[in-house]
N, C-alpha and C positions, 0 to 999 in steps of 0.2 A: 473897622474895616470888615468887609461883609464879600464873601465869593462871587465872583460875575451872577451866577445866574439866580444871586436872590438881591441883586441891586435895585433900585428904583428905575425907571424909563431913563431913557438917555436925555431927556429934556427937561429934568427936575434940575436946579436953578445948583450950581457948584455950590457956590457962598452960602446959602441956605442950608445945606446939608454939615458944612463947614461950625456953621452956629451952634449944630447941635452937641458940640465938644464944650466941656469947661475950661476956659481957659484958666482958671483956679488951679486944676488938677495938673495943668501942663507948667503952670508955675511952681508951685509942689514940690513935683517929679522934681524939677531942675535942683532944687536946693537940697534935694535929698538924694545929690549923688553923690557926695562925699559920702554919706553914711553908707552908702552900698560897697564902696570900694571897702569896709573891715568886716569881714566875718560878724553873723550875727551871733554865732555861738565862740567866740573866743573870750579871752579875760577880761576882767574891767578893765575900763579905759586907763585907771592908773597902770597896770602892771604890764601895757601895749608896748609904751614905749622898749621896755627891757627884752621883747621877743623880735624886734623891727632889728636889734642890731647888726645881722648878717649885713655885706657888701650888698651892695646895689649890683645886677646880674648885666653883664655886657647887654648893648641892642641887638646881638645877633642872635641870642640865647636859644633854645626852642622849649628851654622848661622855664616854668611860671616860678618866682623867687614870689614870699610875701607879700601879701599885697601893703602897702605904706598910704597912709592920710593923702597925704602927698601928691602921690601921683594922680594923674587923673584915668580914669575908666570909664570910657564910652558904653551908650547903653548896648552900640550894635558896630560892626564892622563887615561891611560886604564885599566881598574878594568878587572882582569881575564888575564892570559897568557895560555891560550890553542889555537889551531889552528888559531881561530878567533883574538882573545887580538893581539895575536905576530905577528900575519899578517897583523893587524892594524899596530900595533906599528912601522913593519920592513918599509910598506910603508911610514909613516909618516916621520917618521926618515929619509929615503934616499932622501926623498922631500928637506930636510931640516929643518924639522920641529922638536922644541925641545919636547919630548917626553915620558913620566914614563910612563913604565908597571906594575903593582902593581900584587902580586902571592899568596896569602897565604901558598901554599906547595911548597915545595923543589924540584926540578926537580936533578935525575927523578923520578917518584911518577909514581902507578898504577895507570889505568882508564878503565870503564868496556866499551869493544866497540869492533865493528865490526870485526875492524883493517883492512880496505879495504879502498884503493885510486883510486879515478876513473881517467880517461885521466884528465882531467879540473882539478883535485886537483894537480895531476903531473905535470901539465903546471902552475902553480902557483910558487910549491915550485922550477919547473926550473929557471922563471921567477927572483925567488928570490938567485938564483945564488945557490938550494939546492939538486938539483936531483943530484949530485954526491954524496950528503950524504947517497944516499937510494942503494950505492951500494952491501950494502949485504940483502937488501928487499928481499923480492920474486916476481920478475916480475912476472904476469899474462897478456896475451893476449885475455880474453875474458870473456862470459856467458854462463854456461851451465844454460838450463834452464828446469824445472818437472813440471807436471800440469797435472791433470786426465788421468793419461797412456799415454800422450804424453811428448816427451823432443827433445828439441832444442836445439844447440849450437851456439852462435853467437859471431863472433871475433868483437873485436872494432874495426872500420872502420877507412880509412884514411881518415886525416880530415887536413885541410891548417892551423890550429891553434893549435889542439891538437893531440900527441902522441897515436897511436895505442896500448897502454896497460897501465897496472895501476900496482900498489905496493900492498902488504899487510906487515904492520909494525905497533908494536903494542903501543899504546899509549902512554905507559913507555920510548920507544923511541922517537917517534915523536914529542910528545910536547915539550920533551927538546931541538931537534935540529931548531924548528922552534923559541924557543925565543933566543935560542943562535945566529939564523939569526937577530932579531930583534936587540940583544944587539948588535954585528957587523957593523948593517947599523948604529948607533949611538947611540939607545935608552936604556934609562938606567932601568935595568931590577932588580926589588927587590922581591926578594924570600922569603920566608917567613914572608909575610908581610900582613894582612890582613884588606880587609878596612871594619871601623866597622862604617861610617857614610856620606852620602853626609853633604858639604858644601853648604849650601843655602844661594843665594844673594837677599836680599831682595828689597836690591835696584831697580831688574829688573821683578819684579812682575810678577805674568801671571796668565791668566782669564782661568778656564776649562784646561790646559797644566798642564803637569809636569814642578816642580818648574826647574827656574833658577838657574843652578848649577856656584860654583866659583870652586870646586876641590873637594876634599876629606881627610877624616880625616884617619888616617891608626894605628896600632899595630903593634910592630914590636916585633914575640913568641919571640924570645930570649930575649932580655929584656923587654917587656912586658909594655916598653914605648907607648905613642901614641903622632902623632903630626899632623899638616896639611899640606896636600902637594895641594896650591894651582894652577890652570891650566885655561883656557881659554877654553877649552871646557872638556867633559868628556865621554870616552865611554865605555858603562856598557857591557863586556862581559863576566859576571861571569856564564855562564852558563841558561840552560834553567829552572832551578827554581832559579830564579837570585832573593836573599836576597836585592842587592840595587835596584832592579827595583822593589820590594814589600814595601821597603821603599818610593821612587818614586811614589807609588801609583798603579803600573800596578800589571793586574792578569791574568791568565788562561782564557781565552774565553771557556765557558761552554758547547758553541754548536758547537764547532769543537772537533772531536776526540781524543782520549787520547791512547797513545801507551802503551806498556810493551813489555819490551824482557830479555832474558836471554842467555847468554852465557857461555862458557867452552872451556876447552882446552883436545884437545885425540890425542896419537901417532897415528899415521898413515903411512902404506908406501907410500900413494899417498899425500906426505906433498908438493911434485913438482910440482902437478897438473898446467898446462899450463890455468886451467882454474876457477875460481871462482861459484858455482855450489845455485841456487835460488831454493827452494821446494814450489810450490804456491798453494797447495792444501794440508796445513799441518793438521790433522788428532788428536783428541784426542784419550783416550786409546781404547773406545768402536770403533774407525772409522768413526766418524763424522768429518766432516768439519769444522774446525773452520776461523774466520776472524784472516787472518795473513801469515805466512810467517817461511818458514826454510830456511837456509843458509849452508855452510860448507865453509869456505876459509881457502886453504893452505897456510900454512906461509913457507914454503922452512927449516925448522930446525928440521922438523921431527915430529912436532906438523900442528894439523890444528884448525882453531877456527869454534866451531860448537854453533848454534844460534839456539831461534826459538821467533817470535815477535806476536804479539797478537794485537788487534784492536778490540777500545772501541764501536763500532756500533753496535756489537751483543747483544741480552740480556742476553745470560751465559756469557758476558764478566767479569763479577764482581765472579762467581761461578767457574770459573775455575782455577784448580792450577796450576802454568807456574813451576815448577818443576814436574810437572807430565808429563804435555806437551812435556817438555824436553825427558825426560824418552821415549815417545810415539815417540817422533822423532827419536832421535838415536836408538830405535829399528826398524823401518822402511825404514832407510836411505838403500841407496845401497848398499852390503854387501862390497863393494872391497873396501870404506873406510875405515870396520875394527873397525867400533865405537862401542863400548861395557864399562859396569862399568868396566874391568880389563882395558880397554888403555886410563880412565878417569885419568885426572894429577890432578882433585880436586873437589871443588865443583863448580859448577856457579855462577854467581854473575850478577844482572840485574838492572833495573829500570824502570823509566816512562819516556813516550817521548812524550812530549806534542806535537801538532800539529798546525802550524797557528801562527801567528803573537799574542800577548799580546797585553794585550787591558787594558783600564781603563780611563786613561788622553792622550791628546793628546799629541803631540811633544814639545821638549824647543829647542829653537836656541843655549844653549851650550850641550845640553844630547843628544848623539846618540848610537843607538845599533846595535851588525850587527847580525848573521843567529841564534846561539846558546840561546843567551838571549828572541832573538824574537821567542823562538821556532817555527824554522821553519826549520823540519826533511824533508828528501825529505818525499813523500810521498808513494809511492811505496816500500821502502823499511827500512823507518828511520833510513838510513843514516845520521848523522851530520857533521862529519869530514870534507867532501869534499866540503861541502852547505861553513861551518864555512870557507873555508881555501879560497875561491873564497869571499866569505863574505866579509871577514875584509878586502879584499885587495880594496874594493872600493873604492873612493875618497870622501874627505869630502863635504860636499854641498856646494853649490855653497856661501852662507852665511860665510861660515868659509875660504873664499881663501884671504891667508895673501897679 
């Protein structure tokens, strides 16, 4: 697995690339996982048996008992199936690597967001053998762009890596096809399944770090059983107020910015728009400037998704209402979009977008996280999707290469 921007063209042939792995080594790996599951530095295998005799440790446990021949240990367990999780997961899996994605909701499921894919997220899910799925997206070739009585248009350039346009597809869709790529490349994908604990190994201790993970304990809503699903490494992509990374120990870095946005959905005739449209000088009701940002992207169905995002640097950041905001945007927008309360399909619905890496303890040699968990939005315009979908496709560190 190699980072986006030193990948081959987006037109080098999938399969071809694919050849270049032995699949010698991916058979290998598999029969040598039992032996991964016993310590390499413990007794000879005669005198194992006599150290295994403690009870077997409930499924709800949160600390790691012995590991036993027995059970089995997966190479990887990913907490979260959205862009990031599955795009973990799908790399890992195509490596060869044995692989759980763990999901609490049902795909597909709603999620409040942009729904804009830039070139670099599109060369991802090509990568991933997925850009035929986004055939009935809404291509967009570009940026419009507004800023104090000036506006811009700027097409996405050609580039030897990535695709001159981008998709808009909305969450409800996207997530599902990206973990259905993940289950595809191998990785076995559990939906509705929620993990309510790290497993901590205590055997491998650490100083200042986040603890040393063996897997995770999970609930499965339908029967409402829980068990442990042990792994060799763990990556926490539950999102950017990520419940296991607060478990973990990590928190919100307090002196980097804090986002809010809100979005909605309005008929429009210009749902075709060729272009994706940025408002960088968004205005409360009076006509003040505030820190932030409006949006409008066409989805191609006749609806468009209208935004407006806000940043914690100002001191009315905490006094302003982002449903007012709202309100103050789509009455200012340009009229030939047509946005008004009668072409509103509902009410909005928003959140916080943290800013900047998470912080608290340092790193463990089996816990990693990729874009989403680390909140790390772009910055210009707290985007996640695309950061996430580039994210998770990166390769394990160099520690974890089987």
């Amino acid at each position: 697995m190699t980072a986006p921007d030193a990948t081959p063209p987006a037109g080098t042939p999938k399969k071809a690339a694919r050849t270049t792995k032995a699949p010698a080594k991916k058979q290998a790996a598999a029969k040598k996982t039992p032996a991964r599951k016993t310590p390499a530095k413990r007794a000879p295998a005669k005198k194992a048996p006599a150290k295994k005799a403690p009870a077997a440790a409930t499924p709800a446990t949160t600390r790691a008992t012995p590991r036993r021949t027995a059970e089995r240990v997966h190479d990887v367990v990913v907490v979260g199936a959205g862009p990031s999780g599955s795009s973990c997961g799908y790399w890992l899996a195509d490596a060869g690597w044995d692989v759980v994605v763990v999901e609490k909701k049902e795909f597909p499921r709603e999620k409040t967001c942009g729904d804009g894919l830039t070139p670099r997220a599109v060369r991802q899910l090509a990568d991933m053998g997925l850009e035929g799925e986004l055939a009935g997206a809404h291509r967009f070739t570009g940026l419009r762009a507004y800023g104090f009585g000036h506006s811009m248009e700027m097409q996405w350039p050609e580039h030897p890596n990535f695709p001159s346009y981008g998709y808009t597809i909305t969450r409800h869709d996207l997530d599902g096809l990206v973990a259905a790529g993940a289950a595809g490349a191998g990785a076995t994908l559990l939906q509705g399944t929620e993990v309510v604990a790290p497993i901590i190994d205590e055997g491998l201790a650490t100083t200042g770090a986040l603890p040393t993970l063996a897997g995770v304990t999970v609930k499965e809503k339908a029967g409402g059983g829980t068990r442990a699903i042990k792994a060799r490494y763990v990556v926490v992509a539950d999102g950017s107020n990520s419940r296991i990374g607060r478990m973990l120990g990590t928190s919100r870095r307090r002196d980097l910015p804090m986002g809010m946005a809100l979005r909605g959905y309005y008929t429009s005739d210009r749902h075709d728009d060729p272009f994706i449209e940025s408002h960088l000088d968004i205005r409360d009701a009076e006509g003040y400037v505030v820190p932030g940002y409006g949006w409008i992207f066409p989805m191609g169905d006749g609806r468009v998704n209208v935004g407006v995002g806000l940043l914690s640097t100002d001191q009315r950041w905490k006094g302003i209402n982002t449903s007012q905001l709202m309100d103050a945007f789509v009455g200012y927008a340009p009229q030939s979009w047509g946005l008004s309360p009668e072409t509103s399909l509902g009410p909005p619905t928003g959140g916080k977008l943290p800013w900047g890496c998470r912080s608290g303890r340092g790193p463990a040699p089996t816990c990693s996280s990729p874009a989403t968990q680390a909140a790390s939005s772009t910055r210009s315009t707290g985007r996640g999707s695309p950061t996430a979908t580039r994210r998770g496709a990166w390769p394990p560190p160099r520690s974890a290469t089987r």
